[in-house]
C-alpha positions in Angstrom: 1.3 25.6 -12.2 0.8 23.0 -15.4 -0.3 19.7 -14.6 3.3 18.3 -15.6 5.4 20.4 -13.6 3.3 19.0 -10.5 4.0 16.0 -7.9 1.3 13.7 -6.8 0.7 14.6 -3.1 2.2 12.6 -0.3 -1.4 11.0 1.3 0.3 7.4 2.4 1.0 6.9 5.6 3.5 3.5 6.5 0.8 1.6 6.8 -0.9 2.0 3.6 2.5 1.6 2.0 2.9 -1.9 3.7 -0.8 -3.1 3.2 0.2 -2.4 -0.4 2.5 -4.7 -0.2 1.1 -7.4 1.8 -2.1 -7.0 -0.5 -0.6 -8.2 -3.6 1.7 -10.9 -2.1 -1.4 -12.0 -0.1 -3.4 -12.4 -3.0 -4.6 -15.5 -5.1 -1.8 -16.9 -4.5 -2.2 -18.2 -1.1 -5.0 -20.0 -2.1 -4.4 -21.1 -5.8 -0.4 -22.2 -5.6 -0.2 -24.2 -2.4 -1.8 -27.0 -4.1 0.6 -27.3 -6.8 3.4 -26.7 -4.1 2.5 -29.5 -2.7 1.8 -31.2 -5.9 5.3 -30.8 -7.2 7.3 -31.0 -3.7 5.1 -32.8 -1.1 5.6 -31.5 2.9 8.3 -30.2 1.5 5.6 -27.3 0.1 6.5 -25.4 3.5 10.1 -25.5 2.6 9.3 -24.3 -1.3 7.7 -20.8 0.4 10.4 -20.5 3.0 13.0 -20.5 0.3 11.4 -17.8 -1.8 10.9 -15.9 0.6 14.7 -15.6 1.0 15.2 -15.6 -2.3 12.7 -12.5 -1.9 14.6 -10.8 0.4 17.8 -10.7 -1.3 15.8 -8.0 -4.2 13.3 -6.2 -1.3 16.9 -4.8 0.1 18.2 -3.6 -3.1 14.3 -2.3 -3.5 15.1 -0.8 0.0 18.3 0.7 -1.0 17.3 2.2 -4.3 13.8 3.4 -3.2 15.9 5.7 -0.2 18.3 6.6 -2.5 15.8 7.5 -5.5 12.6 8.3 -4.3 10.9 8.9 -7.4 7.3 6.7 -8.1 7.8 4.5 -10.8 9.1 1.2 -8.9 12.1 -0.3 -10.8 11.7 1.5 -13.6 12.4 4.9 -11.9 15.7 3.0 -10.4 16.3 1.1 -13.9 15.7 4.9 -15.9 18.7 6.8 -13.3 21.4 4.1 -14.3 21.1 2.7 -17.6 20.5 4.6 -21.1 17.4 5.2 -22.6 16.1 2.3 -24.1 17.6 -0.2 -21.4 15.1 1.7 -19.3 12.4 1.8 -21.6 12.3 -1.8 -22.2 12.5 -1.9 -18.3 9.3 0.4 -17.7 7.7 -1.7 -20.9 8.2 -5.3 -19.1 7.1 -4.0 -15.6 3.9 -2.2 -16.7 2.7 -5.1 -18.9 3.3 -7.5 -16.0 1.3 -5.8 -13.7 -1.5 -5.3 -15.8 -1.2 -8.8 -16.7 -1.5 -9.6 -13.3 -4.3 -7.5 -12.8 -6.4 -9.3 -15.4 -5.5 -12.4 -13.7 -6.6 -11.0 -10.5 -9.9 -9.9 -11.9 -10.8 -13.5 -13.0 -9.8 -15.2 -10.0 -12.3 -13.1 -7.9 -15.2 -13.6 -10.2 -15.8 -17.5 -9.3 -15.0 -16.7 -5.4 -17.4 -14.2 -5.6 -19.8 -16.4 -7.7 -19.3 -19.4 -5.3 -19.6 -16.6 -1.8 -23.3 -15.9 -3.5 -24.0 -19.1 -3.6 -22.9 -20.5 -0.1 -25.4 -17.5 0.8 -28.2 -19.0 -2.0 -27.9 -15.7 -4.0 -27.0 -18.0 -6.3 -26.9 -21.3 -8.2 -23.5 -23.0 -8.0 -20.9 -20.5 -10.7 -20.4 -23.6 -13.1 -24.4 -23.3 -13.4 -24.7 -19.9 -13.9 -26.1 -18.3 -17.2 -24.4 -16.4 -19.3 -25.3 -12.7 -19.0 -27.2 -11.3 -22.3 -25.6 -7.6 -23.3 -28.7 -6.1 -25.5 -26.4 -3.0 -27.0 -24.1 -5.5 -28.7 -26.4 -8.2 -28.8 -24.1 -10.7 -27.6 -23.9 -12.8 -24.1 -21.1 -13.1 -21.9 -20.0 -15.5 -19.5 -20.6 -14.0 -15.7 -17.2 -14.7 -14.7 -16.1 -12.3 -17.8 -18.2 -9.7 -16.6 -17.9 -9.3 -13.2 -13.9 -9.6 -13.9 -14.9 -5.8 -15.8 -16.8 -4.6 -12.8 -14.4 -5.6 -10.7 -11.5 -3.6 -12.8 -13.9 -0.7 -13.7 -14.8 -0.3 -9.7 -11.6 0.1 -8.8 -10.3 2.0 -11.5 -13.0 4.6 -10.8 -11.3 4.8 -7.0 -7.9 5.5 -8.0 -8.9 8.0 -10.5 -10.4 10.1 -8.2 -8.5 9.4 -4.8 -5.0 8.3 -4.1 -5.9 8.3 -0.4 -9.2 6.3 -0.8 -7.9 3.3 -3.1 -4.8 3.2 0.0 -7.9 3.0 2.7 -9.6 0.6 0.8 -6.4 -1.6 0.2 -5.7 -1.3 4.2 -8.8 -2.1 5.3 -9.4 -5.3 3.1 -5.8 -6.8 3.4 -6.4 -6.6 7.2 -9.6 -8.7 6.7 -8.2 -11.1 4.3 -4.9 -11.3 7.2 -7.6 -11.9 10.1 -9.5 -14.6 8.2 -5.9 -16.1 7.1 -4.9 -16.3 11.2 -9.0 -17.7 11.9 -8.0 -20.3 10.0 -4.4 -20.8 11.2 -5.6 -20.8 14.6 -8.1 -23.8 14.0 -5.9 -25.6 11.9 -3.3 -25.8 14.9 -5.7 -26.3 17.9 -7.6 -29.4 15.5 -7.1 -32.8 16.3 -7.0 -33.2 12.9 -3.5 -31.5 13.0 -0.6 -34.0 12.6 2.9 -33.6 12.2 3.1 -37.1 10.4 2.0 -35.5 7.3 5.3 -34.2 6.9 7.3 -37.3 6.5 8.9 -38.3 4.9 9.7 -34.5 3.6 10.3 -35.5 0.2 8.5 -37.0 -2.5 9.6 -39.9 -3.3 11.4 -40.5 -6.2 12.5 -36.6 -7.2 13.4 -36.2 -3.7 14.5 -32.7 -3.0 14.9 -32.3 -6.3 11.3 -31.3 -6.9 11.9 -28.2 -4.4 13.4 -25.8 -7.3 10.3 -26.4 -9.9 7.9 -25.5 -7.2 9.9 -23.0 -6.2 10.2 -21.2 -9.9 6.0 -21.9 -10.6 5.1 -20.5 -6.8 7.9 -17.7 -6.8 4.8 -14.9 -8.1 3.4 -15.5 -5.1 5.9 -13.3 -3.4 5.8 -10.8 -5.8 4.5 -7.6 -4.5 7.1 -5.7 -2.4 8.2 -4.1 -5.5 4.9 -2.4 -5.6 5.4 -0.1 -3.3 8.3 2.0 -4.7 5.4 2.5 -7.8 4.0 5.6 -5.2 6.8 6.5 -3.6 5.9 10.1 -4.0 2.8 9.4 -2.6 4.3 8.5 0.7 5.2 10.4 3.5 8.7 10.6 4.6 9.5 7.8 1.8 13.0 7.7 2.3 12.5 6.2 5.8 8.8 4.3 5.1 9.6 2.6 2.1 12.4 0.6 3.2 10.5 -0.2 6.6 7.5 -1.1 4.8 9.2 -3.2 2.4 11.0 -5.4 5.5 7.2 -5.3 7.4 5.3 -6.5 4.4 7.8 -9.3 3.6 8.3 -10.4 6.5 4.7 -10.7 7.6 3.9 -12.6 4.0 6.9 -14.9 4.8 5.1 -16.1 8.4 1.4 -15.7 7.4 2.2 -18.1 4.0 4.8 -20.7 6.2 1.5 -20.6 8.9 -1.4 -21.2 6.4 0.7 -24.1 4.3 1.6 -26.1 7.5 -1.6 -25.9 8.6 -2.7 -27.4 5.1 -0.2 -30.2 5.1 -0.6 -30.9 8.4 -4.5 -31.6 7.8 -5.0 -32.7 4.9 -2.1 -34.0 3.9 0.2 -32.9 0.9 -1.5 -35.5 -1.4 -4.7 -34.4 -0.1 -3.9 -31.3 -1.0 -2.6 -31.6 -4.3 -5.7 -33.5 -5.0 -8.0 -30.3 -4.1 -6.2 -27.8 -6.2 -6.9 -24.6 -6.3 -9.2 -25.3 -3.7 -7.6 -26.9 -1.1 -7.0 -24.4 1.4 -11.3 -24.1 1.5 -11.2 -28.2 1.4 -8.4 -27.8 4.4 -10.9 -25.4 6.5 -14.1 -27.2 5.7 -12.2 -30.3 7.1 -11.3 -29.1 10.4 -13.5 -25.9 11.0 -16.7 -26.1 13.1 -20.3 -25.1 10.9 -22.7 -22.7 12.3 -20.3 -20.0 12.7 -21.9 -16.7 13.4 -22.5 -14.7 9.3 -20.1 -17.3 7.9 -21.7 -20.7 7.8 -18.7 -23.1 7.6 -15.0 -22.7 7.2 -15.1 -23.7 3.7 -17.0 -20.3 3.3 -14.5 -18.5 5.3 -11.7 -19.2 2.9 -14.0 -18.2 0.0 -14.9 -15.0 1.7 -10.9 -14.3 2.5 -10.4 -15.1 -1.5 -12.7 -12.3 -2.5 -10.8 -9.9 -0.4 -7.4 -11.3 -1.2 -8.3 -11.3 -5.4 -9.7 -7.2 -4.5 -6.6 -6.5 -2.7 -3.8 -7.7 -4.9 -6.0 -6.4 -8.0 -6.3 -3.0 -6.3 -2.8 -2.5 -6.0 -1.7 -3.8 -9.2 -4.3 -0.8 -10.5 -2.0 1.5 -8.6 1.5 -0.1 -9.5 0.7 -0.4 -13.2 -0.6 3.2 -13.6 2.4 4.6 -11.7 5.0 2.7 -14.1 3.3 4.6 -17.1 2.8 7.9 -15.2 6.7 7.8 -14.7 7.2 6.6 -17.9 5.3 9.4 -19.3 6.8 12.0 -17.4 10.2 10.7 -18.4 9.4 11.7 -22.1 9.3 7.6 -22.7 5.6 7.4 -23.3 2.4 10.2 -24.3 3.3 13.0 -22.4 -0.8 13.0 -21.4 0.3 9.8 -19.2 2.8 11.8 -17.0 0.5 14.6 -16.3 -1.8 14.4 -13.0 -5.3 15.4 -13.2 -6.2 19.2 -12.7 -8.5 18.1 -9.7 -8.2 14.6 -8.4 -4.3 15.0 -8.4 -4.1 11.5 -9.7 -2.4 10.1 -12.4 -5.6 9.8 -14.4 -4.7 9.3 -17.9 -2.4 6.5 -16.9 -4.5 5.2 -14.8 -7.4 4.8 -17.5 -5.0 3.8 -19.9 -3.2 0.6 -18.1 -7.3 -0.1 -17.1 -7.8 -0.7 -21.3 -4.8 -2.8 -21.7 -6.0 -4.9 -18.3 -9.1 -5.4 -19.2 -7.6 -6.5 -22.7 -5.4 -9.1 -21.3 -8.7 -10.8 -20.1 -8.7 -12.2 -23.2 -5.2 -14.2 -22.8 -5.0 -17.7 -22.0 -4.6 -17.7 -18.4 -1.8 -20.3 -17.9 0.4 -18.5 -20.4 -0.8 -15.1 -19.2 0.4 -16.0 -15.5 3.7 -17.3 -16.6 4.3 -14.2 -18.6 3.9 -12.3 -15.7 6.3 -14.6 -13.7 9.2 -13.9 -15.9 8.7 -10.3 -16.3 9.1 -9.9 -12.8 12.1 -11.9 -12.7 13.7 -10.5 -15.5 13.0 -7.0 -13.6 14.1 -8.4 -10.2 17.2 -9.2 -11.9 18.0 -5.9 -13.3 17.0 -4.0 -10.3 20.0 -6.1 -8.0 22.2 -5.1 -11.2 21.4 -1.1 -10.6 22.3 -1.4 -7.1 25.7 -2.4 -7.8 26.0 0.0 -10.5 24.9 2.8 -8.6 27.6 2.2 -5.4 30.1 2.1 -8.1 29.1 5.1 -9.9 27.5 7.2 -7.3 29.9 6.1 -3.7 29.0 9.8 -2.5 25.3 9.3 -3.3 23.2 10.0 -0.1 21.6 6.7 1.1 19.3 7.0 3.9 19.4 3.0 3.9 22.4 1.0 3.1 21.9 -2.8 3.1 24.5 -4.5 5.2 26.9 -7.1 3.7 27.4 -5.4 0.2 27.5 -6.7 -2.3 26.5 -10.4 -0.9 23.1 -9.8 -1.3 22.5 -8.2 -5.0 25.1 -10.7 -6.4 23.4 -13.7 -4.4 20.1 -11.9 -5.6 21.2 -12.2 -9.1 22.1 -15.8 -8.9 19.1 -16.9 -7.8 16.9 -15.1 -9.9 18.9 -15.9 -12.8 18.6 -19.6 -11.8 14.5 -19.7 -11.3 14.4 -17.7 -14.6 16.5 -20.4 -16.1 13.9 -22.7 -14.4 11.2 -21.3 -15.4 12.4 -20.4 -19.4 13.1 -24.8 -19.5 9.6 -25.4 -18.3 7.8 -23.0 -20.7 9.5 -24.4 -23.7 8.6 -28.0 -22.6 4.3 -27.1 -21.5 3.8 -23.5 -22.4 5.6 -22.3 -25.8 2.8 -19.3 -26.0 4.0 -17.8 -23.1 7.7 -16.9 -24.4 6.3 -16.7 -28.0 3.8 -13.9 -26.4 7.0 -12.7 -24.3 8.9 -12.2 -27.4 6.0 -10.4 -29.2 5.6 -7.7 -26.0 9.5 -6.8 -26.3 9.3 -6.5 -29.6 6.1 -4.4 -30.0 7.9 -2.3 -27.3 11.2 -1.9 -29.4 8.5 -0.1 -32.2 6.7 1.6 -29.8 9.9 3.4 -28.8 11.3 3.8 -32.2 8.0 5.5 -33.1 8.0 7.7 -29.5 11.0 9.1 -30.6 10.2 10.0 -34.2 7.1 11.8 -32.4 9.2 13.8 -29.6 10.8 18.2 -30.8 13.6 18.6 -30.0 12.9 20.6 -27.3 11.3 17.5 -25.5 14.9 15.5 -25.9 16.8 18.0 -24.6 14.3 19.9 -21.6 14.7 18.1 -18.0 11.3 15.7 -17.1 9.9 18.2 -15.0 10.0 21.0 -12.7 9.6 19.2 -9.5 13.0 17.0 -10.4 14.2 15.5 -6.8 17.6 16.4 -6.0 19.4 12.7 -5.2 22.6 13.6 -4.4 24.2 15.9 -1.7 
């Protein structure tokens, strides 16, 4: 059998599928945005997460719905590429795989300084703003340690996936439940310290905006909850995914939802939102160290704790951002849409190995970016996507009514049209605040669309006839009975 006319092999259980998931929704994000929650909306911080998280759930059951209904890897592109015509989803696959890799590049950095600072709470280590750079003698050059263990970081992991679907999903299991546990350590202390005081939420407000500072915080935290989608990137590689995937869609969102509302009110609540804002991307360790005993047993203080869980958490989300990107262009590729090499699986790893090394150079790449504007980039992608996803839902029902859905939300259409409105509003948002701080990320935006519109023009001047007119592949799932 040739590699393309093979499917990757179903080696996720519903667990694995949810920790993938909860490991990129649980990522930097918990640690880096709730100080600038709380910078832009006060208390009301708690209130910015529990709105986007409903805002959230509104897409995860069109997700739901689309993933039962097409389960094909390949996330919203596979739904996106069913629907619309060919370059509609080509320009969806295009966005999507950019924006996880751009995330991935942005995970990779964020763990190099935890990591950095974990070595030296341990004294491994000077403290990482004192740390040489690191001398490379083949290209005679040095580069900055944070640079470089951002590549080894990337490069590990890359190296997993290539070779073992199953072992990058035990590894992403394992260390999301860590990173959970050391979330709910520090939950737990937060509570039971006397420290703990439900004054810090009033008034809820800021003064001045008022609640009108809720929906900027809302559209610069809303990444944070970005990570559901990921796992309808493997569907295939799940077991029974017309039943998992919805259920570990609802599981992984709704334990983010609690595990975020849990850690920010324990934030607020000691250190107070200004105290908080004031910390930065460091104020959930400042939060811990404040109210956490010292001498703990292998972690020496709860400011270490929260370092330790961002190490995990920055592994976790970059792990499965590894798998999401690859899977968008190993779909993409066996679509026809991108190198036909990208949609083949390797001979003997049964992985998507070409994909995967190839979203890994474009990753490592985006290291390069500015990090603000690479972030925001990355934020509108996925809202752009999130948009057109609720859009295929509604456009399926009406095209497809006999289609067999395993999973049919309930209330249709109230919740792809609500879905829609919201995300068009924190795109709108977001869009006003870029052109007011960060031109560079629309201008860069702009650029990625456009590159994409040649890259397809010259993907079609490459493709025979043949290729335009053959079906994808041998193993084409029958989605209709």
């Amino acid at each position: 059998m040739s590699n393309k006319s093979r499917s990757p092999q179903a080696e996720l259980g519903l667990l694995d599928a949810t920790m993938i998931g909860m490991g990129a929704m649980i990522g930097a994000g918990i640690f880096v945005l709730t100080g600038l929650a709380a910078e832009l909306a006060g208390p009301a911080a708690i209130l910015v997460f529990a709105l986007n998280g409903v805002v959230t759930a509104f897409t995860g059951l069109s997700y739901a719905e689309l993933a039962a209904s097409i389960p094909k890897s390949g996330g919203g592109y596979a739904f996106v590429r069913e629907i619309f015509d060919d370059l509609s989803s080509f320009i969806m696959g295009w966005m999507l795989w950019f924006a996880y890799m751009i995330a991935g590049a942005l995970y990779a950095l964020g763990f190099a300084p935890n990591f950095l600072e974990l070595l030296h709470v341990y004294g491994v280590v000077a403290p990482p703003e004192e740390v040489s750079a690191v001398a490379v003698p083949l290209f005679d050059v040095t580069v900055p340690p944070a640079f470089l263990l951002a590549f080894v970081a990337v490069l590990g992991l890359v190296a997993l996936n290539a070779v073992s679907t199953a072992a990058s999903g035990s590894v992403e299991t394992i260390f999301t439940v860590i990173k959970v546990g050391i979330l709910l350590v520090f939950v737990a202390f937060g509570l039971t310290s006397s420290m703990f005081s439900g004054a810090e939420f009033q008034p809820l407000f800021p003064e001045g905006s008022g609640a009108g500072a809720v929906l900027p915080a809302m559209g610069l935290t809303f990444i944070a909850f970005e990570g559901y989608d990921l796992i309808t990137t493997v569907t295939e590689e799940v077991k029974n995914p017309r039943e998992n995937i919805p259920k570990a869609i609802f599981i992984s969102l709704a334990a983010t939802v609690v595990v975020y509302l849990a850690v920010v009110t324990v934030a607020v609540g000691t250190l107070g939102a200004q105290g908080l804002a004031d910390a930065g991307e460091a104020g959930i360790a400042a939060a811990a160290t404040s109210f956490m005993p010292t001498g703990l047993p292998i972690i020496q203080n709860g400011g270490a704790l929260i370092v330790f869980g961002a190490v995990f958490s920055t592994l976790t989300a970059l792990n499965a951002v590894v798998i999401a990107s690859s899977r968008v262009a190993f779909s993409m590729g066996r679509e026809g849409q991108l190198l036909p090499s990208f949609g083949q699986l390797h001979h003997r790893y049964g992985t998507p190995f070409v994909a995967i090394l190839a979203s890994a150079v474009v990753m490592l790449g985006s290291v390069a970016l500015p990090t603000q504007s690479a972030g925001n980039m990355s934020s509108l992608f996925f809202l752009l996507s999130f948009i057109i996803v609720n859009v295929a839902v509604i456009r399926l029902r009406r095209e497809r009514p006999a289609m067999n859905r395993p999973y049919k939300m309930p209330f249709y259409p109230a919740p792809p049209l609500i879905g829609i409105a919201l995300n068009l509003l924190l795109t709108g948002v977001l869009v006003e605040y870029l052109l007011r701080t960060d031109p560079l990320a629309l201008a860069l935006s702009v650029g990625w669309i456009l590159l994409g519109g040649i890259a397809y023009l010259g993907l079609n001047r490459l493709r025979t006839p043949t290729d335009q007119t053959e079906p994808t592949t041998d193993t084409e799932i029958t989605l209709e009975d």
